[in-house]
C-alpha positions in Angstrom: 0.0 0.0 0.0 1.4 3.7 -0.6 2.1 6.1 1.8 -1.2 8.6 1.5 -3.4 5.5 1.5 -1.7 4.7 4.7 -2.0 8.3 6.1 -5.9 8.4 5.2 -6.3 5.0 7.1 -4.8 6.2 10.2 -6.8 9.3 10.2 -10.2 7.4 9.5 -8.8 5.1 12.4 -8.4 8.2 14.7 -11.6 9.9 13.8 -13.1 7.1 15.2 -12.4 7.2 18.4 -15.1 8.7 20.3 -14.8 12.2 19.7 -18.3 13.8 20.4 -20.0 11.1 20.7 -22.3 10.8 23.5 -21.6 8.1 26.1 -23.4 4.5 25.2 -26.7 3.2 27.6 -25.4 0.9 30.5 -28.9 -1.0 30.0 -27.1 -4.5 29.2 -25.3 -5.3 26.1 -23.6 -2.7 24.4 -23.6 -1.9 20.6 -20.4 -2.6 18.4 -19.0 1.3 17.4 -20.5 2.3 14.0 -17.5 2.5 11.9 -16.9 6.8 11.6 -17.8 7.5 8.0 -15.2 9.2 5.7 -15.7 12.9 4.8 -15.8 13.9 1.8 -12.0 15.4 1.5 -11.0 11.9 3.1 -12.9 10.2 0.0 -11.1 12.7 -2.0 -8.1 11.6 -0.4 -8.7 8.2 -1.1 -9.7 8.2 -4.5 -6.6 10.2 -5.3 -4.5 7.0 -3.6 -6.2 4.7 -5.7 -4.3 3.5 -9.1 -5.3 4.7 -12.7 -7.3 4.7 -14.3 -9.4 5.0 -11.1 -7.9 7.7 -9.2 -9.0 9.9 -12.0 -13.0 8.8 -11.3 -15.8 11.3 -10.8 -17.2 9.5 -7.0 -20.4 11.0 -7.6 -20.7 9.4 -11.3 -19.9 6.1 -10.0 -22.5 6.3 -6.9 -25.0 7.1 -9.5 -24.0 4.4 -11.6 -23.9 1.7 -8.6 -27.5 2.8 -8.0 -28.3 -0.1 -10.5 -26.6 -2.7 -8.1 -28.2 -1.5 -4.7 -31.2 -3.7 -5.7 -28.8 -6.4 -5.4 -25.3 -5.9 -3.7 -24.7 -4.2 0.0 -21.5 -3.0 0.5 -21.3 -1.4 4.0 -18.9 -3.5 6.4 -20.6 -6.8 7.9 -23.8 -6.2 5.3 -26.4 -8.7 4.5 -26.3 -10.8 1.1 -29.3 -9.9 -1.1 -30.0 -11.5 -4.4 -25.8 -11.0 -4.9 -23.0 -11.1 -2.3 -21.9 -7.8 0.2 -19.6 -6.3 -1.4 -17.6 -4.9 1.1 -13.9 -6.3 1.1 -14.5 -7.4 -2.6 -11.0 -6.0 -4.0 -8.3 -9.1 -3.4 -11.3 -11.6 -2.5 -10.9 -14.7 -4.3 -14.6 -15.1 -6.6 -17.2 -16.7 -5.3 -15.8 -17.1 -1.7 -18.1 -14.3 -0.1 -19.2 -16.5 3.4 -23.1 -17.3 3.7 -23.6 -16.6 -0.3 -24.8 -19.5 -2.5 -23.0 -18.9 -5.6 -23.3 -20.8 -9.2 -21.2 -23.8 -9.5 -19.5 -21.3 -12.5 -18.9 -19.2 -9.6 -17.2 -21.3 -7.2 -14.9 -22.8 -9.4 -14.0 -19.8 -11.5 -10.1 -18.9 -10.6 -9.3 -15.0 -10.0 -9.0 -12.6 -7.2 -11.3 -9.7 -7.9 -9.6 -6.6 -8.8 -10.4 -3.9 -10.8 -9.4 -4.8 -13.8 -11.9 -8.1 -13.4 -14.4 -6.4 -12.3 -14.2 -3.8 -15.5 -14.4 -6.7 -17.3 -17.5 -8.9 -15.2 -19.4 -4.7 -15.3 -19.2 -4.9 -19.2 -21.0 -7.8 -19.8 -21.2 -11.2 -16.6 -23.2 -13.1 -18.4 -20.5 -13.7 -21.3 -17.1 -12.7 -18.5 -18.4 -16.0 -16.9 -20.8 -18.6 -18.3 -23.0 -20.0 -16.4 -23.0 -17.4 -14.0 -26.8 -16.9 -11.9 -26.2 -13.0 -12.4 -28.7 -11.9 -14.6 -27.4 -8.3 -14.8 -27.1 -7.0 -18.6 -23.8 -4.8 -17.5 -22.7 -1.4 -17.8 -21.6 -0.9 -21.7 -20.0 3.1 -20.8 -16.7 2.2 -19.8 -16.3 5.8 -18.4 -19.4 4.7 -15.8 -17.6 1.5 -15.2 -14.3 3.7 -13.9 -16.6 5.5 -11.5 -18.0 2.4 -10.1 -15.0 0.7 -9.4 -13.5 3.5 -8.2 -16.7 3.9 -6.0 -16.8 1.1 -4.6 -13.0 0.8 -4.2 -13.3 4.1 -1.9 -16.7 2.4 -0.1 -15.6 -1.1 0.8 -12.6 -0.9 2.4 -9.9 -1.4 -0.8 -6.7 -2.0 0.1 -5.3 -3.9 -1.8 -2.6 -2.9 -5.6 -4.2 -3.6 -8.2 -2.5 -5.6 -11.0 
């Protein structure tokens, strides 16, 4: 990982400490801390850590575009499977390995680590990226909108990992 994606960790790691926040209710079990939600110069921060072609993605465009997947796909930390797996953590995840998700058997066997450069390729079209595939999703033909998603959701769920 480079240096400013390092720095931006820490700083979302220290913001999360329990500045301002009021003190929790001492009426039995207490609530995991919500994870403190990046601002929008951290995002910026981020995306500009991020390798091209995505840290030149518009974050809004690709929020937009990913409105097609909430339907779908959550991709908040610890989020429920839907009709497809969380996404969160999905960048260096080996494919079909998301716990609790019944994949295709296409799924399971297929043999890649998800970056984004795969998942340019599954966006443009999953039904041909990966035969047999349950994922009934047509794609996203722009490739400009598929930057911005990736990129989105690289800034979103927790990416960490180079991309090859």
């Amino acid at each position: 990982m480079n240096r400013p994606a390092l720095i931006v960790l820490a700083s979302l790691a220290l913001t999360g400490c329990g500045q301002g926040q009021a003190p929790a209710e001492t009426s039995g079990a207490q609530a995991a801390p919500a994870a403190p939600v990046p601002t929008a110069a951290e995002k910026a921060t981020l995306l500009a850590a991020l390798p091209a072609p995505y840290n030149a993605a518009d974050l809004d465009n690709g929020r937009r575009a990913f409105a097609r997947c909430r339907s779908c796909h959550t991709i908040t930390e610890g989020g429920s499977n839907m009709t497809g797996p969380n996404l969160y953590g999905v960048f260096g995840r080996q494919a079909g390995a998301h716990p609790g998700f019944n994949y295709s058997e296409a799924m399971t066997e297929a043999d890649f680590v998800w970056n984004g450069e795969r998942l340019d390729d599954w966006l443009e079209n999953p039904r041909t990226f990966l035969k047999g595939t349950k994922m009934s999703f047509a794609g996203i033909p722009d490739p400009i909108d598929r930057r911005d998603v990736i990129a989105f959701l690289m800034v979103e769920t927790g990416h960490t990992t180079p991309q090859s």
